[in-house]
C-alpha positions in Angstrom: 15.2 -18.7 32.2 18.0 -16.8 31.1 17.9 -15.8 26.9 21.2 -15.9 25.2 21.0 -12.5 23.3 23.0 -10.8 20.3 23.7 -7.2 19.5 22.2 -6.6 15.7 23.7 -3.7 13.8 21.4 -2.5 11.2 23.0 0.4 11.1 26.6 -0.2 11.6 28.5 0.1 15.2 27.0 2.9 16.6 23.8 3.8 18.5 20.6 4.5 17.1 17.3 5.3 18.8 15.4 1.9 18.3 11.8 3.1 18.5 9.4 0.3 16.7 10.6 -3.0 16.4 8.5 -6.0 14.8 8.9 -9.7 14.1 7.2 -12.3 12.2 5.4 -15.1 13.7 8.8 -17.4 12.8 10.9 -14.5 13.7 12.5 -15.0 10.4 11.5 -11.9 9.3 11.7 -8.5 11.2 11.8 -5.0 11.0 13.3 -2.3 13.1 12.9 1.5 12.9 15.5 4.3 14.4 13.8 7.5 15.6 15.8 10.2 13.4 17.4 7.5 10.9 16.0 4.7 8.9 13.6 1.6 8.7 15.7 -2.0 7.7 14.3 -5.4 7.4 16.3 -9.0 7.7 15.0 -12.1 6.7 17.2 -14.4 8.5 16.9 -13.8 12.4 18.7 -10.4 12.1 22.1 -11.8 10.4 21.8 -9.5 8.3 19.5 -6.6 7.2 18.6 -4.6 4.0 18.1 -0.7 4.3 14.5 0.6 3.2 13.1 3.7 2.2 9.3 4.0 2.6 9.4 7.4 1.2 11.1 6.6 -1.9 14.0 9.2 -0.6 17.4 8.8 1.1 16.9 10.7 4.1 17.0 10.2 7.5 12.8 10.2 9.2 11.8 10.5 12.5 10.1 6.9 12.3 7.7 6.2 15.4 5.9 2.8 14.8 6.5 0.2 12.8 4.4 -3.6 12.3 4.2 -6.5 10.6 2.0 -9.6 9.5 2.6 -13.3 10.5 5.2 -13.8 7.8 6.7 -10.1 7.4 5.6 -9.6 4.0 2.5 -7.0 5.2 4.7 -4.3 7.0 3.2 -1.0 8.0 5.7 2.1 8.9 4.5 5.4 10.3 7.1 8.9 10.6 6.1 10.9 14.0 6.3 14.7 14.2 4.1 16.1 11.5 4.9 12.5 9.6 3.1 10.1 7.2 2.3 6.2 7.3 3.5 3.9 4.5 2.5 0.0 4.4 4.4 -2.5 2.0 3.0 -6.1 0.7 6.4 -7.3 -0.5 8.8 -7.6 2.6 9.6 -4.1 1.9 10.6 -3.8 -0.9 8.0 -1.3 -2.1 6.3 1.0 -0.8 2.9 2.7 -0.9 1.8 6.6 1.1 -1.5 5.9 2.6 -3.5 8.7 4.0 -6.1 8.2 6.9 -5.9 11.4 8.1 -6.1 13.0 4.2 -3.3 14.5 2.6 -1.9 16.2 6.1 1.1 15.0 8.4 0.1 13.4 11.5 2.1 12.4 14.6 2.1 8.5 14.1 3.0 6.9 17.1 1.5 3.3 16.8 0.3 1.1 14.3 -0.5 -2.8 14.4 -1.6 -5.5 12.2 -4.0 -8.5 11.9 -2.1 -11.8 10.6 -2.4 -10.9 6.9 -2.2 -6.8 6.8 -5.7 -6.7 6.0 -7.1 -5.4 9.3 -4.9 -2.5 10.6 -5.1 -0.2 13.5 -3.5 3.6 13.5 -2.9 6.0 16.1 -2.4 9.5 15.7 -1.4 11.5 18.5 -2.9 14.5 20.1 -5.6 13.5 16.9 -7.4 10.2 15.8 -7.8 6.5 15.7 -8.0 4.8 12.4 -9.1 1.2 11.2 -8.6 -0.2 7.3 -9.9 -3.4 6.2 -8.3 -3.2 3.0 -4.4 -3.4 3.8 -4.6 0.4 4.0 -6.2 1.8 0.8 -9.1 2.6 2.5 -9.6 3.9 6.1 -12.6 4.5 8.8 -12.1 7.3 11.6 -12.7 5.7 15.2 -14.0 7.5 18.2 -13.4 5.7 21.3 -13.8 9.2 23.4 -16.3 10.6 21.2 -15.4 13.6 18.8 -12.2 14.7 20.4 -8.9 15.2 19.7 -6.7 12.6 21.9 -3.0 11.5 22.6 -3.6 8.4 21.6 0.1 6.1 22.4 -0.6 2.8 21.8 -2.6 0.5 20.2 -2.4 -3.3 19.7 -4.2 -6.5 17.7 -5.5 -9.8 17.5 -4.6 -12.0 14.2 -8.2 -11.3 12.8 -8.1 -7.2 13.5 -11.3 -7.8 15.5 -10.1 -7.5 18.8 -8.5 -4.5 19.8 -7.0 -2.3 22.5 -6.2 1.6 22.3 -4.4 3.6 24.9 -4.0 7.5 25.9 -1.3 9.2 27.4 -2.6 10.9 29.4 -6.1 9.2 29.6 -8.0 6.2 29.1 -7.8 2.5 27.8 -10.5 1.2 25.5 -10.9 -2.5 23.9 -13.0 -3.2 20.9 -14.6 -6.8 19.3 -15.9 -6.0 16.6 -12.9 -3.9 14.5 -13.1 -0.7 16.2 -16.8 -0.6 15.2 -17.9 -0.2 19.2 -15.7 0.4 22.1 -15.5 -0.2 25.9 -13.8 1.8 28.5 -11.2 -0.6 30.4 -9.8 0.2 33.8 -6.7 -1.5 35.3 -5.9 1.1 37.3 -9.3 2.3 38.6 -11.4 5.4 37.5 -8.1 6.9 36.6 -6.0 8.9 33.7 -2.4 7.0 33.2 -0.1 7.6 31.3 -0.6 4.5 28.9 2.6 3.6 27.0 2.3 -0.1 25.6 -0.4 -2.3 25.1 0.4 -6.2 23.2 -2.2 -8.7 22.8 -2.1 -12.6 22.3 -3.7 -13.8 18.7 -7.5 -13.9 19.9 -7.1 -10.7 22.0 -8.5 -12.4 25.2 -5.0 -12.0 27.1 -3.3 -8.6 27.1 -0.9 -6.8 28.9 -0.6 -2.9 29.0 1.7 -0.3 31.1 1.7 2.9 32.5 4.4 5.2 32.8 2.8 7.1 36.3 0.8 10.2 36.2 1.7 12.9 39.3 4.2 10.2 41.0 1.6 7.8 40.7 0.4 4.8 38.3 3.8 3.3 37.1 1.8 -0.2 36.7 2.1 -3.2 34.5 -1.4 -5.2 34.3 -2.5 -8.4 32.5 -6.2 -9.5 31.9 -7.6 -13.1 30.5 -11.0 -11.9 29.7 -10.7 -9.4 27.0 -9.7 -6.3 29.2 -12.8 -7.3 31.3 -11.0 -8.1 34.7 -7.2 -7.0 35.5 -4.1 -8.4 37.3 -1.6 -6.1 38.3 2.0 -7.4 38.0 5.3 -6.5 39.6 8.6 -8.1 38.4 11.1 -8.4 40.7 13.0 -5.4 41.7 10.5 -3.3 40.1 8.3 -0.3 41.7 8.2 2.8 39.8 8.9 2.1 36.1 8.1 3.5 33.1 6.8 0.6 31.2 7.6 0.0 27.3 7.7 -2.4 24.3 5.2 -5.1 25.8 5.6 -8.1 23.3 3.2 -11.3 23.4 3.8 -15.0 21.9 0.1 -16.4 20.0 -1.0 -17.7 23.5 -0.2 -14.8 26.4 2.2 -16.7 28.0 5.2 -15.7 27.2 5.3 -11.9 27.7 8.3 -9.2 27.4 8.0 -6.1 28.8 10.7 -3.4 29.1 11.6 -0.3 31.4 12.8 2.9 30.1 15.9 4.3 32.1 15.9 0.4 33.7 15.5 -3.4 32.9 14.4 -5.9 30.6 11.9 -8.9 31.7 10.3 -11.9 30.4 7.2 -14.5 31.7 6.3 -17.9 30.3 3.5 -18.6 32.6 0.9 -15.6 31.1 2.9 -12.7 34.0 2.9 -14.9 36.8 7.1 -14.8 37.5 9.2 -13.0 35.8 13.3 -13.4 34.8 15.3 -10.5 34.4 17.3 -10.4 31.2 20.5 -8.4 30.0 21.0 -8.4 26.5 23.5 -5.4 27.4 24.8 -6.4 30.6 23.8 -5.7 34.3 22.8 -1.6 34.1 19.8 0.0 33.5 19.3 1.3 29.9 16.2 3.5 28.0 14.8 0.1 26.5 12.0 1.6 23.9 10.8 -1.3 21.9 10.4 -4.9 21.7 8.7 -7.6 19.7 8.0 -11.9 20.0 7.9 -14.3 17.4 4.6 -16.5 18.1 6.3 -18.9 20.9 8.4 -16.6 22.3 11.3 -18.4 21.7 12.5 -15.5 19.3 12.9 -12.1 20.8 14.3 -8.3 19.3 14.6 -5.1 21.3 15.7 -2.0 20.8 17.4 0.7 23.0 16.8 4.5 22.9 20.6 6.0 22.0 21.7 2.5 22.0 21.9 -1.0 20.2 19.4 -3.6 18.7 19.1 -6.9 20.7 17.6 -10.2 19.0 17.3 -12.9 21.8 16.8 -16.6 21.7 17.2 -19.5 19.9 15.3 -19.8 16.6 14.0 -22.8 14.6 15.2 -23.6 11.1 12.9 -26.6 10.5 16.2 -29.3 11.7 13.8 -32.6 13.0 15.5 -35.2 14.9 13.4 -38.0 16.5 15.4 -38.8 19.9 13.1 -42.6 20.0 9.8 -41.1 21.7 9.5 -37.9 20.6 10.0 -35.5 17.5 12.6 -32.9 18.7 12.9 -29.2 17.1 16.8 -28.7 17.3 17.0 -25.2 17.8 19.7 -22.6 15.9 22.0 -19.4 16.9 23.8 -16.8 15.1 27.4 -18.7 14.3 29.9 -17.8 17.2 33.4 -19.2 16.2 33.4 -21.6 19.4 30.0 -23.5 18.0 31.5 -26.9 17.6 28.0 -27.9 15.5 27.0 -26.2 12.4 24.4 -26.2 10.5 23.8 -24.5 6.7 20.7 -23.0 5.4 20.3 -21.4 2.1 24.0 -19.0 2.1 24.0 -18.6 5.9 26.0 -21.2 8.6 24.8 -21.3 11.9 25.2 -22.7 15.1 23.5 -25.1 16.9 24.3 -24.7 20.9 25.0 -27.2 22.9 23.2 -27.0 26.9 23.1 -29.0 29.9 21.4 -32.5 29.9 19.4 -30.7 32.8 18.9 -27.4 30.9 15.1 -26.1 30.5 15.8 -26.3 26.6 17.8 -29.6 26.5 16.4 -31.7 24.0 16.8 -35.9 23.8 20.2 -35.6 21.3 23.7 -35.9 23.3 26.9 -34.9 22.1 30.3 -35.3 23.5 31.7 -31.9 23.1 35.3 -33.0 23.8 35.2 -32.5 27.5 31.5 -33.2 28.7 28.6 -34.8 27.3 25.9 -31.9 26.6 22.2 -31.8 24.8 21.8 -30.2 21.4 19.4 -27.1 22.4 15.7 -27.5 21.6 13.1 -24.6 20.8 11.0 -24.1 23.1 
């Protein structure tokens, strides 16, 4: 199905390098990060958005990863290129340095987060893994590979912080169940190094996706697996081949998955990777998409663009109920366009409540006359 999408602009009308992206399980409330800029938040869809400054500093950073809890007020921020991590516990608003490497700078390139900050997962490239149980005060060195020094480029979460999936670029893919504790060697790909650049994980870690960027020509690959990493599926969207895989995203479930190419497309799956739909947020051409997250149904998507624009994608829910006589319907809401004939108001913001096909995927049980046909209010999904 095809996602009506709108360009954000954290940063004003010009192109940023949208490296870490993150949303809430609502999607309410997410977080963005620009390689060689700044970290902002927003707290209604990406309307609007509030500048932040982990480091207490106005300065541009060269930000690599960025996560968040289930409601966005656990966020966890890491600078690449001899950088340092920062989590906040108030929608960032604060800000606190945390150190799992010591007092030293550290190539952050990938942090996630259980569904309450608690449990949280840091990788280091060309150095460590990390776990904290503690929202980040304190901080336990993990050795999938054994004492060694590793470009570790991606690591991902269940909403516990028990499950867990690690990846190296070049090298290996590991899972762990019990918090990092104990690890297993996965292999997608065969008895192979890849070039592993995103890994995303449903809420009890038992369906994941992951993708290589190739290795020597070879091993551009998207996989899934339904058993904890145990057994793979190797998955090929249409009019795909050779692509350097980024910005997986997962819904609660696995089945809705987004998955983006650098230097090509953008593609989403409702039934766990099965099909696929091509989207284009920025019209039909290939661009360097670099980041993407889900809220928890999928309904609710942002992505990012490397020397480019910030996408949000979807219709999200407000909490607007109408029973259509057999059924509870959850009308679903848009950022306001000027040709939205139906409004609705929450809080200080207006927005729009689109209007679909009485045969559309997403029609819900409400008809309107919109002064030429009769159409459905939009349901989420």
């Amino acid at each position: 199905m095809a996602i009506p999408w709108t360009e954000r602009r954290p940063a004003g009308d010009v192109d940023r390098t949208w490296i870490a992206v993150a949303s809430s399980s609502s999607g309410s409330n997410l977080i963005a990060a620009a390689y060689g800029g700044r970290v902002w938040t927003s707290t209604d869809f990406g309307v609007s958005w509030t500048e932040r400054r982990p480091t207490g500093l106005d300065e541009n950073k060269n930000w690599g990863s960025v996560a968040s809890d289930s409601d966005g007020s656990n966020l966890i921020a890491g600078v690449t290129i001899n950088g340092r991590l920062y989590t906040s516990d108030d929608y960032g608003v604060s800000w606190d340095e945390r150190f799992p490497a010591g007092d030293v700078g550290r190539y952050w390139d990938s942090v996630a987060s259980d569904n309450d900050g608690s449990n949280l997962i840091v990788a280091a490239y060309l150095k460590r893994l990390w776990t904290s149980s503690n929202s980040g005060d304190q901080w336990t060195e993990r050795r999938p590979e054994g004492d060694a020094d590793k470009e570790w480029s991606c690591v991902a979460s269940d909403d516990n912080g028990s499950n867990l999936i690690a990846g190296i670029s070049p090298g290996r893919l590991w899972t762990s169940s019990d918090f990092g504790a104990n690890w297993t060697e996965r292999r997608p790909d065969g008895d192979n190094d890849r070039l592993w650049g995103t890994v995303a994980s449903d809420d009890n870690g038992s369906n994941l996706i992951v993708g290589a960027s190739g290795l020597g020509g070879t091993g551009y690959r998207l996989y899934t697996s339904s058993d904890y990493g145990a057994n793979w599926t190797r998955r090929i969207p249409p009019g795909t081949g050779s692509e350097e895989w980024r910005g997986a995203a997962s819904d609660s479930d696995g089945s809705n998955l987004i998955v983006s190419v650098y230097g090509g497309r953008l593609y989403t799956s409702d039934d766990y990777g099965v099909n696929w739909t091509e989207q284009q947020p920025a019209g039909a051409t290939n661009k360097n998409w670099r980041s993407g997250g889900s809220n928890s149904t999928g309904s609710y998507l942002i992505v990012g663009v490397t020397n480019g624009r910030l996408y949000t994608g979807g219709y999200f829910d407000l909490g607007f109920r109408i029973y259509n006589g057999s059924s509870v319907d959850s009308i679903a809401a848009k950022s306001l366009e000027s040709t939205d004939k139906l409004r609705i108001r929450k809080g200080n913001t207006t927005y729009g409540i689109p209007l679909v096909a009485t045969g559309d995927a997403s029609a819900s049980g409400i008809r309107v006359w919109d002064g030429t046909a009769v159409k459905a209010m939009a349901k989420v999904t």
